[in-house]
C-alpha positions as CSV (number, residue, x, y, z in Angstrom):
1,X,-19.4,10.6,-4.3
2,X,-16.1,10.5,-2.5
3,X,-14.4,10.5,-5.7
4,X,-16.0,14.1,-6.6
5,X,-15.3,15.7,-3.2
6,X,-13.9,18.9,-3.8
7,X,-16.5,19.8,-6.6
8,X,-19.5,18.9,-4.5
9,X,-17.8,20.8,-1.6
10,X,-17.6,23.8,-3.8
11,X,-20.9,23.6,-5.3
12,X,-22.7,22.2,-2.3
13,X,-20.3,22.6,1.2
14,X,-19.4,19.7,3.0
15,X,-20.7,16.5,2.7
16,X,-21.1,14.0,5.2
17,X,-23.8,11.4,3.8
18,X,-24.2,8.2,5.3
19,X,-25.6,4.8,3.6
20,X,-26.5,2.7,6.8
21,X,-28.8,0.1,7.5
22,X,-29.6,-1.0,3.9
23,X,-30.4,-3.9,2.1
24,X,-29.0,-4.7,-1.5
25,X,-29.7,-7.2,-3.9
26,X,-29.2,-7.6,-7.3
27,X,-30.5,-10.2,-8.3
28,X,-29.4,-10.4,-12.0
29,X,-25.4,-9.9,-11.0
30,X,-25.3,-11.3,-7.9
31,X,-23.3,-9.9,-4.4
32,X,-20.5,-8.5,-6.1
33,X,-22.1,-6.1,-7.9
34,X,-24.9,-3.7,-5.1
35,X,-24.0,-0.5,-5.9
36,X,-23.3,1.6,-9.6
37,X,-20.2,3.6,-8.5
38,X,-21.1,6.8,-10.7
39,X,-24.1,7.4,-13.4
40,X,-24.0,4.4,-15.8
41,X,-24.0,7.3,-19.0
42,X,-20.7,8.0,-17.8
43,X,-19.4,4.9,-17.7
44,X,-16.7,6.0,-20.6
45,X,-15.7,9.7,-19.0
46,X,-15.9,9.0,-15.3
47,X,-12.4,7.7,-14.7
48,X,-13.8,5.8,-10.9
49,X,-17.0,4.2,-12.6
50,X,-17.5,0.8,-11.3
51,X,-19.7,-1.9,-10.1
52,X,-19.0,-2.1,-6.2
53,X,-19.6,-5.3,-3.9
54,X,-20.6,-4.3,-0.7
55,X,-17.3,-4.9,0.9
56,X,-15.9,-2.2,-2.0
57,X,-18.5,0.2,-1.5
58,X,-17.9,0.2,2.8
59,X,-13.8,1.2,1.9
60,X,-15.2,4.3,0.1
61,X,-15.8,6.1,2.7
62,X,-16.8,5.9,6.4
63,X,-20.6,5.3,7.1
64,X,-21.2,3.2,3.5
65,X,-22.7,0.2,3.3
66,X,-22.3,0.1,7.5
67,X,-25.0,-2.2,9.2
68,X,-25.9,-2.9,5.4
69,X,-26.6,-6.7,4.1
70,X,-26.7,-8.2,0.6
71,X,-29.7,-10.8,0.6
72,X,-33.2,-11.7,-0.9
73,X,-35.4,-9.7,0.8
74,X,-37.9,-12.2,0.4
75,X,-41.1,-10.0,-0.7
76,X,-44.2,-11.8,-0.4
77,X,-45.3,-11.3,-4.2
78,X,-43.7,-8.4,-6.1
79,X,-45.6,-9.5,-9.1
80,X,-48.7,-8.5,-7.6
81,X,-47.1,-5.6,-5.9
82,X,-47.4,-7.2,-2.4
83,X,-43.6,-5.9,-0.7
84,X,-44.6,-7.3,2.9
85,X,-41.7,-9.5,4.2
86,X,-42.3,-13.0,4.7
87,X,-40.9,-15.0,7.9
88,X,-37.2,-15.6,7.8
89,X,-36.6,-12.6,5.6
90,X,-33.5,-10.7,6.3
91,X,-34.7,-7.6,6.7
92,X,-37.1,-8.5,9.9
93,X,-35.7,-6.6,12.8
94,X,-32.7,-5.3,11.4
95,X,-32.9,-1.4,10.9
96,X,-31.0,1.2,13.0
97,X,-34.2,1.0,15.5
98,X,-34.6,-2.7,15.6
99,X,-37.8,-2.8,13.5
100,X,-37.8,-4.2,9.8
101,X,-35.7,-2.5,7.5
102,X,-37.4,-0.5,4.7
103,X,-41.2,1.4,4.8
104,X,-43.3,0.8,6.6
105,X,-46.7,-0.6,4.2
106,X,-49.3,-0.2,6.6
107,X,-48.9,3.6,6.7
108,X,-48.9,4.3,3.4
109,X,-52.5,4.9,1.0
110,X,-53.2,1.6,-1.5
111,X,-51.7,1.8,-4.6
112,X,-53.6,1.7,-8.0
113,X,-51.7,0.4,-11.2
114,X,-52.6,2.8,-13.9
């Protein structure tokens, strides 16, 4: 995170990372809470722990939360592990490249529940 700069630059160089084109929901808090601002465990030691809306999260840094939306992504049937997108969902054509945001389903091998 921005707020840990100097010791990721030591440990790791530079960072320049980049949260674009996203979709976030939280369903259970609502839009002003997308994005857990440090690892919930350190909630009580980690002085910049916070909830973040999306507006909060984009004056972190440059590049977060850009071309990023807080919606229902309206998933045909989760319960039954079905992720497709249904018409009039958000996500339809809205990714860097114009195509749906998130993976694309068809490519990827069928999934067994254990």
């Amino acid at each position: 995170t921005t707020d840990r700069r100097r010791v990721l630059d030591r440990l790791y160089g530079t960072l320049d990372n980049r949260y674009e084109y996203n979709l976030f929901r939280n369903a259970a808090l609502g839009d002003q809470a997308i994005v857990c601002w440090g690892d919930p465990a350190e909630r009580a030691t980690f002085p910049h722990w916070a909830l973040l809306s999306l507006a909060d999260f984009a004056r972190k840094s440059h590049g977060y939360g850009a071309a990023s939306i807080v919606a229902d992504p309206m998933f045909a049937d989760p319960a039954a592990r079905d992720f497709s997108l249904l018409p009039g969902s958000p996500a339809r054509g809205t990714a860097s490249d114009g195509r749906d945001l998130g993976v694309d389903l068809s490519v990827l091998p069928p999934y067994d529940a254990p």
